[in-house]
PABABA-221691 format. One line per 4 residues: for each residue x, y, z of N, C-alpha, C. Coordinates in steps of 0.001 Angstrom, whole numbers. Layout:
# residues N
X,Y,Z,X,Y,Z,X,Y,Z  ...
# end
This chain:
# residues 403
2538,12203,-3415,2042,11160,-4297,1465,11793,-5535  1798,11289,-6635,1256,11585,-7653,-264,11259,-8321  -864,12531,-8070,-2894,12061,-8543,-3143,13322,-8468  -4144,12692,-9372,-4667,14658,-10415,-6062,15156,-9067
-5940,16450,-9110,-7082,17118,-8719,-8612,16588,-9303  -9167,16332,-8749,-11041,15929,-8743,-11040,17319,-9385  -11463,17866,-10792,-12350,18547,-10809,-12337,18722,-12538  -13617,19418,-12656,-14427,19052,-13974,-13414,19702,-15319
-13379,18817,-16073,-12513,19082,-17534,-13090,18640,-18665  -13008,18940,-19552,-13936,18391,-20951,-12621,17769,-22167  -11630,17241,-21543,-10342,16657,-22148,-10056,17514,-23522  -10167,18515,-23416,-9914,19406,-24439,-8388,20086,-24462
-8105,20032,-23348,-6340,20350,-22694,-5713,19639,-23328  -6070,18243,-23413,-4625,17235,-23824,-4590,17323,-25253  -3663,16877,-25990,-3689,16639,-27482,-3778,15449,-27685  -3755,15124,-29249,-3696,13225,-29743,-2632,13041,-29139
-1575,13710,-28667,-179,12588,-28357,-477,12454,-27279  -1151,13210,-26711,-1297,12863,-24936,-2629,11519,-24916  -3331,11849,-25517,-4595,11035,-25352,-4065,9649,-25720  -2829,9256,-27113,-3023,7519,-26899,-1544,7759,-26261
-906,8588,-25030,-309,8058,-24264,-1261,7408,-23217  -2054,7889,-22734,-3175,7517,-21929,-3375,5852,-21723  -3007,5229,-20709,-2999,4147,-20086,-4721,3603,-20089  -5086,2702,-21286,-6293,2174,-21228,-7026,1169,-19610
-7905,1477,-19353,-8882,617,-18260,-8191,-420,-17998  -7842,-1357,-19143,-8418,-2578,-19083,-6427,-3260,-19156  -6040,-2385,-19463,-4520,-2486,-19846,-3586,-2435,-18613  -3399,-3882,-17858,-3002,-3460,-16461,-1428,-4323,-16201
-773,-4892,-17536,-227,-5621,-17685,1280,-4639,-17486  2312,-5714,-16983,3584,-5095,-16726,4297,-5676,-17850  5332,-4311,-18173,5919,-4651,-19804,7360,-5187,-19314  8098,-5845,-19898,9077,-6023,-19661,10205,-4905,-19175
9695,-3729,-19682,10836,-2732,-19581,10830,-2118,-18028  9224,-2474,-17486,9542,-1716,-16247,9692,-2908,-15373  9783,-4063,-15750,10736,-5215,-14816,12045,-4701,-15078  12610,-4325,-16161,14460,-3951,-16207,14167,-2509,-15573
13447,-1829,-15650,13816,-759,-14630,13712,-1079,-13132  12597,-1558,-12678,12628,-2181,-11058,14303,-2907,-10979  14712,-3567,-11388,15859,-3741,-11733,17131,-3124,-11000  17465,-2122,-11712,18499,-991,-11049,18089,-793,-9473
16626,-1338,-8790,16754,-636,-7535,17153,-2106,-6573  17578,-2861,-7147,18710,-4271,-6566,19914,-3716,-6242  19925,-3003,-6416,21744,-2551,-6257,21243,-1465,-5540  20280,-870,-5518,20225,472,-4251,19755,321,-2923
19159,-743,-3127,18739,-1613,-1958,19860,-2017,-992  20837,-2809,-1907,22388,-3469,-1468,23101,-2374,-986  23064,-1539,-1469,24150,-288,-1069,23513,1001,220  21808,429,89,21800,1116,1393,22215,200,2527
21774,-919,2637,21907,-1936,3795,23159,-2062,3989  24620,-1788,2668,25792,-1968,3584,26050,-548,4106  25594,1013,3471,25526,1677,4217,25703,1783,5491  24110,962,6063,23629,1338,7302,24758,314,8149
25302,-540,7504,26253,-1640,8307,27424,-1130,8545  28115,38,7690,29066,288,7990,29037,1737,8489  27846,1929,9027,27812,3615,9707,26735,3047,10734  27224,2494,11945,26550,1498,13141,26166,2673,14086
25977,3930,13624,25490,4926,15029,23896,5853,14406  23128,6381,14968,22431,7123,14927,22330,8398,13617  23606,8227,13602,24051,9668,12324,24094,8369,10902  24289,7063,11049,24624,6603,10268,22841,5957,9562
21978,6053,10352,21112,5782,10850,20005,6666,9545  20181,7948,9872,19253,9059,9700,20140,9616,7939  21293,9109,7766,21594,9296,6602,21536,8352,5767  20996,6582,6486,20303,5631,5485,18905,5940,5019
18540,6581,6127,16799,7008,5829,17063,8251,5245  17228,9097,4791,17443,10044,3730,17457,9948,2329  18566,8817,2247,18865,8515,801,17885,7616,347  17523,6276,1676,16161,5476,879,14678,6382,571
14886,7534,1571,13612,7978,813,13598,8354,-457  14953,9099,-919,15304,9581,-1873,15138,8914,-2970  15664,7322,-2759,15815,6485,-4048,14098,6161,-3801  13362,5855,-3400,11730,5269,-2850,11273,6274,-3784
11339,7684,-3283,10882,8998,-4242,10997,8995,-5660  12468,8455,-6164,12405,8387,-7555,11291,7415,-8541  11685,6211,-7707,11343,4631,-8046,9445,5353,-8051  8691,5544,-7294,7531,5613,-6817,6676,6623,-7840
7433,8078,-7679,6842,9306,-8652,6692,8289,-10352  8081,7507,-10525,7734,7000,-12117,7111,5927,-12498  6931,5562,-11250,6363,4310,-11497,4789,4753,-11070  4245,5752,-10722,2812,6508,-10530,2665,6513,-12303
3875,7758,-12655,3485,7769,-14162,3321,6686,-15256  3748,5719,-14943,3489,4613,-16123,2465,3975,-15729  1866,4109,-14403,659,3479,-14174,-718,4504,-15024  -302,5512,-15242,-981,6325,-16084,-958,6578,-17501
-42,6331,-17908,724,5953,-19398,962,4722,-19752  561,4837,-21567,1235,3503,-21773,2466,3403,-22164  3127,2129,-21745,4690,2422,-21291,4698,1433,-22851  4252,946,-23290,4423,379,-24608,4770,1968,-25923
4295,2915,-25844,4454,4035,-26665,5933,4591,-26532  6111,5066,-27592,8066,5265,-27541,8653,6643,-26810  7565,7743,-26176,7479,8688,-25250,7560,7963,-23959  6995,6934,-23473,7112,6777,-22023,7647,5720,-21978
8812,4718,-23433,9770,3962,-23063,11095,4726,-22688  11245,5738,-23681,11997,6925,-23169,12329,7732,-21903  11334,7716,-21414,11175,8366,-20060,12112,7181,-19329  11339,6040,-18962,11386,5040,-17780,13167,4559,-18411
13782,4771,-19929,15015,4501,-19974,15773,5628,-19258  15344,6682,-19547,16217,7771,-19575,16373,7802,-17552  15015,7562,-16909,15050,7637,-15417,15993,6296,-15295  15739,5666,-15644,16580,3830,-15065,18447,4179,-15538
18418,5252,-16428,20182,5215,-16826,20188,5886,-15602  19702,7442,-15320,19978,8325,-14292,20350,7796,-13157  19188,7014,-12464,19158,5967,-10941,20288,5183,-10912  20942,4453,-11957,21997,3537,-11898,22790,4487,-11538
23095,6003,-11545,24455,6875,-11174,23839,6785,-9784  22831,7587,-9475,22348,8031,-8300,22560,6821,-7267  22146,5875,-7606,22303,4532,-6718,23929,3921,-6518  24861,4601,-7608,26065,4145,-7256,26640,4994,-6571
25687,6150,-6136,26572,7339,-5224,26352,7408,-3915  25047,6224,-3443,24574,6205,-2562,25836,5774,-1183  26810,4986,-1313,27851,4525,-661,28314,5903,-189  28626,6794,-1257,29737,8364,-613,28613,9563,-758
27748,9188,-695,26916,10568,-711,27217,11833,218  27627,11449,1315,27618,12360,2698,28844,12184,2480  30050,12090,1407,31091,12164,1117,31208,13232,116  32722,12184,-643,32781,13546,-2251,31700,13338,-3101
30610,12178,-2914,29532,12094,-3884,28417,12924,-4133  28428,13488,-2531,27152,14312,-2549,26654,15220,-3944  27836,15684,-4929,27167,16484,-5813,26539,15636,-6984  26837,14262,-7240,26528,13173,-8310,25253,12838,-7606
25183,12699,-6627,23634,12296,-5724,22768,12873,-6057  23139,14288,-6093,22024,15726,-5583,21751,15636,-7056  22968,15515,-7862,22742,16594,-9382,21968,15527,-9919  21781,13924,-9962,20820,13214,-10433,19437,13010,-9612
19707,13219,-8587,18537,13377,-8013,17328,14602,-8629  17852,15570,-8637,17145,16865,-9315,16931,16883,-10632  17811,15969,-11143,17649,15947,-12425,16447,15174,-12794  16398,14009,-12135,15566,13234,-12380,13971,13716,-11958
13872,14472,-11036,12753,15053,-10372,11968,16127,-11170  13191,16749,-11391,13095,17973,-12253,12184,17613,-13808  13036,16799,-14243,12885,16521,-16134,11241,15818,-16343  11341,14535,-15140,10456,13675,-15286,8757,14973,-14936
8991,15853,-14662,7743,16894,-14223,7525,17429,-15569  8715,18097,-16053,8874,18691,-17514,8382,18076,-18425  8888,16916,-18747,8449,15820,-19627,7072,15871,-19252  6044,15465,-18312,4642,15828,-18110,4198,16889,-18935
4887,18039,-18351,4083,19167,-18873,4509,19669,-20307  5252,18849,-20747,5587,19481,-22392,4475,18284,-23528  3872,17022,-22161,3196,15827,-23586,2026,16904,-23846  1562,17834,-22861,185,17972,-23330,-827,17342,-22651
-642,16664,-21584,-1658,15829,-20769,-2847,16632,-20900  -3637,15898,-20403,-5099,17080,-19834,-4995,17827,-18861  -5908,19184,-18838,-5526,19950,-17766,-5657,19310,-16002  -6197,18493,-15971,-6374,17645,-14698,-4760,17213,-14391
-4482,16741,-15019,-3227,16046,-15045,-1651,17332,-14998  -2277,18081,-16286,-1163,18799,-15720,-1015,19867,-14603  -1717,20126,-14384,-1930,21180,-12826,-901,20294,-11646  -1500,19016,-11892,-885,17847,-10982,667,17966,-11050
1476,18299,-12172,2900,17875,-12004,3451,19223,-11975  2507,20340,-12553,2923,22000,-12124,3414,22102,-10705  2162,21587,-10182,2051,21915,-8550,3573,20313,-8257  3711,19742,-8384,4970,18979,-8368,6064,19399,-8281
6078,20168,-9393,7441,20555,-9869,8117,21578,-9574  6782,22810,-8317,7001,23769,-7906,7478,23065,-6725  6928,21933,-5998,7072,21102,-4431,9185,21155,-4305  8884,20220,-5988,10508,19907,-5856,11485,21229,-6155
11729,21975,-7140,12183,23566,-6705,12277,23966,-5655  11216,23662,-4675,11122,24778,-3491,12280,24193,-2663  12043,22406,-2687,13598,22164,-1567,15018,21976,-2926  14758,22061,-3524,15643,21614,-4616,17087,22785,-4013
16660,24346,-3348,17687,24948,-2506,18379,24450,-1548  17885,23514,-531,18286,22623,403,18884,21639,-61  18773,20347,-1165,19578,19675,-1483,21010,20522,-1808  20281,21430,-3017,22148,21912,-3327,22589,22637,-2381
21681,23288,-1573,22971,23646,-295,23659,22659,440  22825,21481,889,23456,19947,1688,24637,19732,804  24623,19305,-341,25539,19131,-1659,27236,20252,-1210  26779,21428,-1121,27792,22266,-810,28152,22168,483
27813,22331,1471,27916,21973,2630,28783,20681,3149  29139,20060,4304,29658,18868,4759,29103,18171,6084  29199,17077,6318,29466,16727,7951,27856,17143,8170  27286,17472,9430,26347,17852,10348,25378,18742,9307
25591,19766,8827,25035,20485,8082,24779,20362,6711  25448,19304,6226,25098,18378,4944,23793,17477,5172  23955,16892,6272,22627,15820,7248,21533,17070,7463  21682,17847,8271,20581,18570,8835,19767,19423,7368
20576,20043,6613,19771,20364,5516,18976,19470,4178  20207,17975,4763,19384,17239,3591,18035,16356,4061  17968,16226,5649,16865,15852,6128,15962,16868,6310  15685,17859,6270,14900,18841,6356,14522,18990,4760
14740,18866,3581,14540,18573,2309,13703,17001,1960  13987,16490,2904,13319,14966,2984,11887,15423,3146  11947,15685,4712,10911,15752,5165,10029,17011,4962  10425,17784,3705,9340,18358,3169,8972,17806,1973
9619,17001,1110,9443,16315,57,8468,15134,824  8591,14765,1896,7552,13422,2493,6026,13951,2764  6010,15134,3237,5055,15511,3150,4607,16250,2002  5223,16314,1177,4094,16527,-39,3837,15529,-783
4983,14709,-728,4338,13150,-1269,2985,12603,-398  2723,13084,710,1910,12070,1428,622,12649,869  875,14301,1142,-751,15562,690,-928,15768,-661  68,15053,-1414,-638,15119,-3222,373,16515,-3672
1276,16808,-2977,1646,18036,-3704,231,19355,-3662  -35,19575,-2247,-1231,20864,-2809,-775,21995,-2785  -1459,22756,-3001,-335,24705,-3139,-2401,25163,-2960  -1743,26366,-2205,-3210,27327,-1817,-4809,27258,-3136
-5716,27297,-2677,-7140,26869,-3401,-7087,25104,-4323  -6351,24617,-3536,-6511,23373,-4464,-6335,22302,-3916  -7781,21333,-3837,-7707,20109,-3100,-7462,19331,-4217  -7207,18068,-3570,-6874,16577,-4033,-8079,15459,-3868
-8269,15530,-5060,-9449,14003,-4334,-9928,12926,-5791  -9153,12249,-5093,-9277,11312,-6560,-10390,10397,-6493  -11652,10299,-5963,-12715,9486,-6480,-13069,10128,-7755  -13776,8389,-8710,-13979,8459,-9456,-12790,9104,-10384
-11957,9042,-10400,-10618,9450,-10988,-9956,7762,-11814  -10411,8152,-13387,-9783,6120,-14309,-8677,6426,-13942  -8174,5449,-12817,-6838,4899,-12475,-6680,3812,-12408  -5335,2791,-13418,-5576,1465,-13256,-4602,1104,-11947
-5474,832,-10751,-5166,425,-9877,-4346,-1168,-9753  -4662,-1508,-10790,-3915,-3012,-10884,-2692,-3140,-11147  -2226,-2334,-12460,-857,-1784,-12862,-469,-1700,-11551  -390,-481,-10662,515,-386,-9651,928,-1114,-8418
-536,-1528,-8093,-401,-3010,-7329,90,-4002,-7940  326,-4306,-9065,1613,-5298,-9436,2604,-4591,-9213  2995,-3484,-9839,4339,-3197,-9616,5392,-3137,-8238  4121,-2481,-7275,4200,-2577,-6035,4619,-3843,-5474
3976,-4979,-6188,3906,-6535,-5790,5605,-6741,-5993  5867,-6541,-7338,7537,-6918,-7942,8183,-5808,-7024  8274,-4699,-6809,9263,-4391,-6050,9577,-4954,-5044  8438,-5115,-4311,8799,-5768,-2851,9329,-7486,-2937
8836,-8401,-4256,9783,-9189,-4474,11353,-8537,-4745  11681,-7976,-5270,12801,-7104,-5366,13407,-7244,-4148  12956,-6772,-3105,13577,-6561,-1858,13886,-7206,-894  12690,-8741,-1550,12987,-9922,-377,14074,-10771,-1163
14601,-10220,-2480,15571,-10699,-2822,16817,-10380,-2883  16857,-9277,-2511,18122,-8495,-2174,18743,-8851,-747  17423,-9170,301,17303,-9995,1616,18251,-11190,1436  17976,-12409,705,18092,-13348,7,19425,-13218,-521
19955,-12419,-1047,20990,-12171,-1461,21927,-11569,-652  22117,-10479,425,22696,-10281,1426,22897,-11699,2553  22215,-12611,2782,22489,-13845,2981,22921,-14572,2782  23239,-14476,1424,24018,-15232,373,25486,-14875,972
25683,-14113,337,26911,-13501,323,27398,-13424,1759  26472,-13251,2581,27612,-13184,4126,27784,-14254,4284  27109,-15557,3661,27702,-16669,4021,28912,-16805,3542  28996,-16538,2293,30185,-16549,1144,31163,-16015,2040
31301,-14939,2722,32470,-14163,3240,32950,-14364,4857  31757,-15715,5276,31726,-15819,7011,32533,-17190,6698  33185,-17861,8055,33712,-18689,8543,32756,-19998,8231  32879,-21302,7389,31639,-21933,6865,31416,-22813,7872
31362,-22698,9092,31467,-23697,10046,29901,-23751,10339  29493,-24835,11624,27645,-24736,11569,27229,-23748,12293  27864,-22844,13089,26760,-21419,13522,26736,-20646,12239  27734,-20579,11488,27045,-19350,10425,26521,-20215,9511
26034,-21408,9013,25346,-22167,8650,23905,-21929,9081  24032,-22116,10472,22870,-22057,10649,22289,-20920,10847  22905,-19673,11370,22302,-18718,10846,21787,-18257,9862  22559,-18522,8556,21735,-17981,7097,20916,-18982,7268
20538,-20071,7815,19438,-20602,7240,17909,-19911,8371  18268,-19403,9303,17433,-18833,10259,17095,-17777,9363  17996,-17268,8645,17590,-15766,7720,17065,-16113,6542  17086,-17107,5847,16149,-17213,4500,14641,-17737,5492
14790,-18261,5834,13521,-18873,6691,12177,-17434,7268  13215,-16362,7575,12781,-15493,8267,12510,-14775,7104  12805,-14626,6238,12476,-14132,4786,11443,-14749,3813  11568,-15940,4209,10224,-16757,3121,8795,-16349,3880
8911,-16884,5772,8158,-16138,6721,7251,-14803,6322  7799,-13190,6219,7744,-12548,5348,7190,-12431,4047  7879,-13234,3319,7534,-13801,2137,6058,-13985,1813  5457,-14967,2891,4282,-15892,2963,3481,-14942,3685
3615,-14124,4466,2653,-13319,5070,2114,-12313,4163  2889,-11759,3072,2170,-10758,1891,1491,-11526,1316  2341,-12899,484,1201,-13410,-744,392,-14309,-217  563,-14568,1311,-586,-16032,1060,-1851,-14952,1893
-1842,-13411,2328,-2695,-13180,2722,-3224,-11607,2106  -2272,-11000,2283,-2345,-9222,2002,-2470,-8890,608  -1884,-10074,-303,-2051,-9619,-1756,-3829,-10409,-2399  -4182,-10925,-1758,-5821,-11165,-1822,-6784,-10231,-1754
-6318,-9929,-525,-7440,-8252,481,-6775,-7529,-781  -5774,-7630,-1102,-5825,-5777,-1671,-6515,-5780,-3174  -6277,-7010,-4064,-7053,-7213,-5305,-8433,-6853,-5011  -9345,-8204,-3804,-10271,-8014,-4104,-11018,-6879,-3571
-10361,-5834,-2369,-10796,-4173,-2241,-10363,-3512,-3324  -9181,-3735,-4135,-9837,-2928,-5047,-10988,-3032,-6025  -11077,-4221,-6670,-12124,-4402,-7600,-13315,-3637,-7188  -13431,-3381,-5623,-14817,-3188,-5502,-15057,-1734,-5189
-13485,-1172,-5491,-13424,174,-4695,-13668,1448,-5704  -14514,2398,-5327,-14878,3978,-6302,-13623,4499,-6594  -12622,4151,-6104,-11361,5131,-5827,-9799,4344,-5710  -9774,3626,-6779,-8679,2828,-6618,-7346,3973,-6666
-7293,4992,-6843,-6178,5900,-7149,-5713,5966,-5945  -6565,6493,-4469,-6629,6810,-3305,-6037,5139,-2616  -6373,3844,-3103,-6090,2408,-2481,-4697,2063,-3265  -4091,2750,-4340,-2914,2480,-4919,-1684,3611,-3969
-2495,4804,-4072,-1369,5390,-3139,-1119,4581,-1285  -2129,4236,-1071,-1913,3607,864,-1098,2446,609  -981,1553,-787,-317,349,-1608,918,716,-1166  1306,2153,-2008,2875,2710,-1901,3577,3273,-808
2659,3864,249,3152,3960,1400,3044,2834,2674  2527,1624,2299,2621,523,2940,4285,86,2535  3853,-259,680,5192,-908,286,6789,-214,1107  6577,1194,1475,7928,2180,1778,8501,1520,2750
7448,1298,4219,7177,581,5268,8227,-652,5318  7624,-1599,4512,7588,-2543,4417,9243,-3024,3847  9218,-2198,2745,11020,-2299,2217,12031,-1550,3327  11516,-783,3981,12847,-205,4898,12809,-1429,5814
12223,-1859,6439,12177,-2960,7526,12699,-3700,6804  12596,-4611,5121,13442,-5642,4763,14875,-5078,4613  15327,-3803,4222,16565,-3207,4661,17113,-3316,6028  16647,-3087,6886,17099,-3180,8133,17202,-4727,9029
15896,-5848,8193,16274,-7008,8602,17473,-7824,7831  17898,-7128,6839,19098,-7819,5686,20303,-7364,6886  20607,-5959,7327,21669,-5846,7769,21460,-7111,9324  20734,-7342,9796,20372,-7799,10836,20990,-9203,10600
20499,-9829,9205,21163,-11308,9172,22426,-10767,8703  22798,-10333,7923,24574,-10104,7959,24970,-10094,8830  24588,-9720,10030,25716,-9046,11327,25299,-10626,11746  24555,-11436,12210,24439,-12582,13072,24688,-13322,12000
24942,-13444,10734,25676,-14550,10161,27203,-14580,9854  27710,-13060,9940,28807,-12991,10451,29619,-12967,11806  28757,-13129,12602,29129,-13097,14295,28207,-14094,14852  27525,-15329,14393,26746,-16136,15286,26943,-16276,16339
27530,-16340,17100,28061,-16959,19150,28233,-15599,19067  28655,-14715,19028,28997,-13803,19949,28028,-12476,20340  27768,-12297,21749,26871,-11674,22147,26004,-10683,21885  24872,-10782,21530,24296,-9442,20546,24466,-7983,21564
23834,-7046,20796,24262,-6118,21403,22679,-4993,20777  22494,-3570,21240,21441,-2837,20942,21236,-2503,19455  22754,-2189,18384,22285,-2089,16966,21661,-3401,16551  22485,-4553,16983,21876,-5971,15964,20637,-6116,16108
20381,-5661,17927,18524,-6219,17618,17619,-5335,17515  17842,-3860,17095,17350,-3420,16676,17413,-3854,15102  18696,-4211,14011,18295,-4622,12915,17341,-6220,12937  17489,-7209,13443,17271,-8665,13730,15647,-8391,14134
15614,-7628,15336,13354,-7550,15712,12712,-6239,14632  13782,-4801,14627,13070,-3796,14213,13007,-4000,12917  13628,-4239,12084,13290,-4409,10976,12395,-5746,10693  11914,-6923,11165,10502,-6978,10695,9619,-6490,11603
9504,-6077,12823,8467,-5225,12889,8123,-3885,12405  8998,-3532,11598,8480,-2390,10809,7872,-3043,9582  8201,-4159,9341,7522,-4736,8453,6357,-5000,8640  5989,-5448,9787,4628,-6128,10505,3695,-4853,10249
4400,-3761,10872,3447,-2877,11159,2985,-1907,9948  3666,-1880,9059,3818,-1395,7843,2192,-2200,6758  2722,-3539,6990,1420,-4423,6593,174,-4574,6918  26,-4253,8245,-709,-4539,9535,-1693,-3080,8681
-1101,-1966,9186,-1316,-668,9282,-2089,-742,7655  -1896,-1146,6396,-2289,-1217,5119,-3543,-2053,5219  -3178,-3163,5898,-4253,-3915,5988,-5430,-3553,7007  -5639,-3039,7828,-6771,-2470,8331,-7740,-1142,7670
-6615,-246,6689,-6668,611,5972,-7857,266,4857  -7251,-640,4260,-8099,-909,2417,-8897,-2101,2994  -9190,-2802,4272,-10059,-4153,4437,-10848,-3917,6072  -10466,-2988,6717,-11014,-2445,8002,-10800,-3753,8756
-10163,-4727,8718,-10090,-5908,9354,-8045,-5849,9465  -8320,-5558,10813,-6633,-6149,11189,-6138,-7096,11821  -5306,-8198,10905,-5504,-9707,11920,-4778,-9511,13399  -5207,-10013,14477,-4613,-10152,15652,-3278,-10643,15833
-2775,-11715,14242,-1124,-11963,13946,-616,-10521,14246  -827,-9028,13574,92,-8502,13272,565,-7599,14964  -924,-7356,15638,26,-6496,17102,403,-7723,17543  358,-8518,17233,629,-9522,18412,2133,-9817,18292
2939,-10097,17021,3939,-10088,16368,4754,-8670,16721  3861,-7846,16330,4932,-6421,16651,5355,-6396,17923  4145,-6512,18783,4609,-6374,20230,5347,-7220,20979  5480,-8393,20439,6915,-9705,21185,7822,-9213,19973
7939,-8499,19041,9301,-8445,18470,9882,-6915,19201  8934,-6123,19716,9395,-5168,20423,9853,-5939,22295  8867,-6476,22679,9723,-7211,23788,10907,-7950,24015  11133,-8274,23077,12644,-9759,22484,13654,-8662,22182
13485,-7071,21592,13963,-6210,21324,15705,-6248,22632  14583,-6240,23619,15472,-5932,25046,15658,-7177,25605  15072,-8014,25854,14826,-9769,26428,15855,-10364,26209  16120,-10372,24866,17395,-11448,24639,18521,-10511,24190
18967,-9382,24414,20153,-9127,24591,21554,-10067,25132  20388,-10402,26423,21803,-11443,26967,22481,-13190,26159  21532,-12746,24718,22040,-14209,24103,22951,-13673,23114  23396,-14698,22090,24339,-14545,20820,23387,-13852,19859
23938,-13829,18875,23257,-13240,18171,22153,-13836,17185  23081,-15408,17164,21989,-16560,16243,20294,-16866,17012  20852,-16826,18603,19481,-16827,19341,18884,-15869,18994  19287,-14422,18644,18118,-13531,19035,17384,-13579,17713
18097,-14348,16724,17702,-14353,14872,16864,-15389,15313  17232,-16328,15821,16096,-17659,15980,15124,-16926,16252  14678,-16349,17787,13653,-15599,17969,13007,-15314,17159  13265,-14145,16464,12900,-13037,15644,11760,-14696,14423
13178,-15016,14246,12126,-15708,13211,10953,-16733,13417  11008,-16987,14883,9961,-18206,15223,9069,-16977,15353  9002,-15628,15979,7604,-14740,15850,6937,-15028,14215  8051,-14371,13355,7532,-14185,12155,6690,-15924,11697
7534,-17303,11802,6732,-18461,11094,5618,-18279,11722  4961,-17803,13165,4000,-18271,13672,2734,-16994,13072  3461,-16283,12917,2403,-15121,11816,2312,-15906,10978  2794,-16564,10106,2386,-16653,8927,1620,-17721,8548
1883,-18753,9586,772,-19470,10076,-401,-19157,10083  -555,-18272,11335,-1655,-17893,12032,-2607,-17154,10726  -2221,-16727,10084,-2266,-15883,8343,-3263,-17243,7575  -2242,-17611,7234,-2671,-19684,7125,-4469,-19874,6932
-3880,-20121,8527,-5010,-20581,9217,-6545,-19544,8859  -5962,-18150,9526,-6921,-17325,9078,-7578,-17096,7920  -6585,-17435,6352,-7044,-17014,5232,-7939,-18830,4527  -7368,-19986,5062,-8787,-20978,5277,-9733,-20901,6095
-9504,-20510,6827,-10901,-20211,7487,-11960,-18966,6598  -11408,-18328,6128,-12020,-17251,4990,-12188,-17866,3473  -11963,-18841,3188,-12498,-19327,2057,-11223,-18956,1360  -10121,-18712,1478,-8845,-18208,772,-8973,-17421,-22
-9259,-15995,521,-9430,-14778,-74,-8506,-14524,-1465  -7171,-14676,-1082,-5826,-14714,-1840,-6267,-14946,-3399  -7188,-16347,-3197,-7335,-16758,-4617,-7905,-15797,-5349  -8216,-14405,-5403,-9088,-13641,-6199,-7787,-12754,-6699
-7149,-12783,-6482,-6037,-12297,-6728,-5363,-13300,-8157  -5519,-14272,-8233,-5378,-15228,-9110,-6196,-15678,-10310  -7655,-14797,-10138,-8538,-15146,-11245,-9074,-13876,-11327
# end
């Protein structure tokens, strides 16, 4: 995650160009340009979920979660930086164009990556990792700041050998080196990027925590619309008779569900902890690793209604309900897990939800596939209810989020 080292500077490091790049307090507003960049990740979204639909095994599995971290990694590192910059200045409209052309390749390679694409993947991937660090360290930031993308830019180099070996490589050893590049890139996203004598600690660190919690907010609309839209379309391409009828309508339902459980409850708690919080930098990053959570599960519940709106009657089987329960309970828990985090209060909706969508997991195997979607989605309305209920009984926290 991207956040500067806690420690004492007299802003003498940065220059004038760095200083009115500098993202004012009070300036928390989203510009149009980084709605058209959130943008491009509609189509990477789409192309992982048919991914994972058309590679139905374990290998197909672990090379959807690779690449979404990959595209999550891009989307996340730049969208840290404009929460720090003002994206109105013609240096960091530049940037967020120059990353949003890059991602549109990277995201169209996502289909053949572990194919002939792998080198269009890798070579924008690095590129983008690479430049966007550079670009940091050539504005002149303050020394707080730039230590931050040094130590970055050494993180990404170090596996940047492992991608281009995966890249060269094929098959098994294309996977094994490019997940082992993941999962050192995940953990330095999680520890701040540290390297020997140097902690991370962003209290008291001006971060506009609001900026990113919107942005955070629009992506994940992003994703329940890509949901929304994979629904669409399998209707478009299924038999229009009333089981696949009624399946997409079990799947927008199960999506608004969803829907209603972030804004009518989780996007309240998180405004009004931050307002009150020393350390919104530290409550924007748990934001982004909730949001990760939260979008792979709407990935995995999109393939879930495709497959039961293209096969309603016919008997589910262990991938569908793992896409149909696991993907919103990774959602649940993703939310759940954020929300006890930034409000120390975790509603009893969310184990309660995880744990009958993990029981129904195995339970209704022996039905079609529209039953096990019905399921899935009568857990989720009754969360969001229960959410409802809970957030009147609290005086409707939500609304602070609104004023």
């Amino acid at each position: 995650m991207q956040e500067p080292d806690h420690e004492a500077h007299d802003g003498t490091a940065g220059n004038k160009s760095a200083a009115g790049l500098t993202r004012h307090p009070e300036n928390t507003e989203v510009r149009p340009l980084e709605l058209l960049f959130d943008l491009v990740y509609v189509f990477a979204l789409n192309q992982l979920s048919h991914h994972l639909l058309e590679h139905r095994d374990w290998v197909g599995a672990a090379q959807t979660a690779i690449l979404f971290l990959a595209v999550f990694s891009v989307w996340s590192f730049t969208t840290w930086i404009a929460s720090l910059t003002d994206t109105e200045r013609n240096p960091v409209r530049w940037l967020l164009l120059a990353v949003m052309t890059l991602a549109l390749f990277m995201n169209g390679a996502l289909g053949d990556a572990f194919g002939e694409g792998g080198w269009l993947f890798v070579g924008v991937y690095l590129t983008i990792q690479v430049g966007r660090n550079l670009w940091a360290l050539r504005l002149g930031l303050e020394r707080i700041m730039h230590d931050h993308h040094g130590r970055t830019l050494i993180w990404t180099l170090g596996t940047a050998v492992l991608w281009i070996g995966g890249a060269i490589a094929e098959g098994e050893l294309r996977l094994a080196l490019w997940g082992v590049a993941t999962l050192i890139d995940l953990l330095g996203f999680v520890a701040a990027h540290p390297l020997p004598g140097r902690k991370t600690d962003t209290r008291d660190f001006p971060f506009v925590g609001e900026h990113l919690i919107e942005r955070c907010r629009l992506f994940l609309l992003i994703a329940l619309g890509d949901t929304i839209l994979v629904s669409g379309s399998s209707l478009v391409g299924a038999k229009l008779d009333v089981p696949a009828v009624l399946a997409t309508g079990v799947a927008i339902i199960g999506t608004i569900a969803l829907w209603w459980s972030y804004f009518r409850r989780s996007e309240g708690v998180t405004m009004e902890t931050l307002k009150k919080s020393s350390d919104p930098a530290r409550l924007s990053r748990m934001a982004i690793y909730a949001l990760m959570g939260m979008v792979a599960g709407l990935i995995l519940a999109a393939v879930g209604d495709e497959i039961a709106i293209a096969h309603p009657l016919e008997q589910t089987d262990v991938f569908t309900n793992l896409m149909i329960f696991g993907g919103p309970a990774t959602f649940v828990l993703a939310q759940g897990w954020y929300l006890w985090r930034v409000d120390g209060d975790l509603p009893a909706s969310r184990p309660v939800a995880f744990l009958t969508l993990a029981i129904l997991t195995v339970a209704t195997l022996p039905l079609p596939k529209l039953g096990a979607a019905a399921l899935s989605v009568l857990v989720l309305v009754a969360m969001a209810i229960a959410d409802s209920i809970k957030a009147h009984r609290e005086g409707d926290r939500d609304e602070v989020a609104n004023h």
